[in-house]
C-alpha positions as CSV (number, residue, x, y, z in Angstrom):
1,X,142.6,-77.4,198.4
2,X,144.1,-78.0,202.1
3,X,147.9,-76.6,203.1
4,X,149.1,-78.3,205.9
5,X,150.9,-75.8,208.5
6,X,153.5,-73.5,208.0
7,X,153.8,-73.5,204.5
8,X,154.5,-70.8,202.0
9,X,151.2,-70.3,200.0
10,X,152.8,-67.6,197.8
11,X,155.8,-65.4,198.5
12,X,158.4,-63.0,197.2
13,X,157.4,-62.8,193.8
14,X,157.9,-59.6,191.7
15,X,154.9,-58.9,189.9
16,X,151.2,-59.5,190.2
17,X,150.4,-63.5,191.2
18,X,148.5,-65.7,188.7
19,X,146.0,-66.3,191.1
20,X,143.5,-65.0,193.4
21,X,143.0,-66.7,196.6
22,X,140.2,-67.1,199.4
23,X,141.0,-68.5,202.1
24,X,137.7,-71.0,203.2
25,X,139.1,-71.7,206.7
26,X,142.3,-71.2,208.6
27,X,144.5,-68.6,209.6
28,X,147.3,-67.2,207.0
29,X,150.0,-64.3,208.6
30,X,151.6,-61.9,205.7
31,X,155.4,-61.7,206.7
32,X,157.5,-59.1,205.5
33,X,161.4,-59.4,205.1
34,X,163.2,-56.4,206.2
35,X,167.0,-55.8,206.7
36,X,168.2,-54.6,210.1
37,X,171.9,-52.8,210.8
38,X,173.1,-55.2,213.6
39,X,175.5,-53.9,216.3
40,X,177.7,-55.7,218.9
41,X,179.7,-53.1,221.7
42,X,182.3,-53.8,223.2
43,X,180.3,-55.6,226.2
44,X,179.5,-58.0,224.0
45,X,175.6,-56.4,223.8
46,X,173.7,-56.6,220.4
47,X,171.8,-53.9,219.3
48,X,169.3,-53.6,216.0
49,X,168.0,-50.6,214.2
50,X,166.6,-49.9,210.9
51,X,168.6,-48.5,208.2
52,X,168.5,-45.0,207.3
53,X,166.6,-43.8,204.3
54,X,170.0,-43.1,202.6
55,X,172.0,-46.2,203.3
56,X,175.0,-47.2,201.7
57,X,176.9,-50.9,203.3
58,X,180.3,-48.8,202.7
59,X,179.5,-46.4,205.7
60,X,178.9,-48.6,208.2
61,X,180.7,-49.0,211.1
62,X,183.2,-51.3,213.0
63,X,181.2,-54.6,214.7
64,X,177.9,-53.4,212.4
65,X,176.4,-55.6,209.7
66,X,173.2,-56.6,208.1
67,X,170.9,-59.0,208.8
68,X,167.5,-60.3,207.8
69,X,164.4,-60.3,209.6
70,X,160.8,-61.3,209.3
71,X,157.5,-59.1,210.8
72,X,154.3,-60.6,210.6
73,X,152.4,-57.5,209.2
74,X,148.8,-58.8,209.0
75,X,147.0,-61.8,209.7
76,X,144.4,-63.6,207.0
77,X,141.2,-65.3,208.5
78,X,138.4,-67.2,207.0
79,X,136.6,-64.9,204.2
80,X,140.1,-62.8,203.6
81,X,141.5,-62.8,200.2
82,X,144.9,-62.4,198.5
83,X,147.3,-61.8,195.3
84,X,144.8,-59.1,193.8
85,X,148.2,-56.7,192.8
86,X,150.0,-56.1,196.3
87,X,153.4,-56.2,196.4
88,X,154.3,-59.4,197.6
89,X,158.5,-58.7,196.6
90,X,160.3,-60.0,200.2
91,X,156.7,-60.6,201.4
92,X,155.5,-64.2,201.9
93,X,152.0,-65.7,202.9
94,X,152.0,-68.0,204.9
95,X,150.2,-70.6,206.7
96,X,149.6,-70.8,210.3
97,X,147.2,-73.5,210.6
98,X,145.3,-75.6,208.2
99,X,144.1,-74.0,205.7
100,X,141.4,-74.6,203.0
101,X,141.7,-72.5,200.1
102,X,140.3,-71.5,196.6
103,X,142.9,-70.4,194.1
């Protein structure tokens, strides 16, 4: 089967996937979704950072609040193979270029 690019081939699901997939061409990059404390001083300059371990949205601080973000974390290739029991919760596959794949 052929995925056009920048699709979603499988993504934040809680629990193993259904399906196995190869990938018999193309290029696939594994983003993760993290949350980020975001910061703006005074100046008007905006900070990030992770939170700590510990964190709890009622201590945080004047001008900070959370946002979303997404890290590409690995990148698929021809051969490489997916949704064999990883974790995929806030983690999406997705499609960088046309992709053939078995699944």
């Amino acid at each position: 089967m052929a995925v056009t690019d920048l699709q979603v081939i499988l993504g934040d699901i809680d629990g193993p996937a259904d399906d196995v997939y190869f990938i018999q061409s193309g290029t696939c990059k594994v983003v993760r979704e993290i949350a980020m404390i975001r910061k703006e001083s005074s100046s008007g300059k905006i900070s990030l950072r992770l939170p700590p371990i510990n964190f709890n949205r009622r201590n945080m601080k004047d001008k900070e609040r959370v946002v979303k973000k997404f890290i590409i974390v690995h990148e698929l290739n021809r051969g490489d193979f997916f949704g064999v029991g990883e974790d995929l919760r806030k983690t999406f596959i997705i499609t960088v270029a046309r992709v053939s794949r078995n699944g």
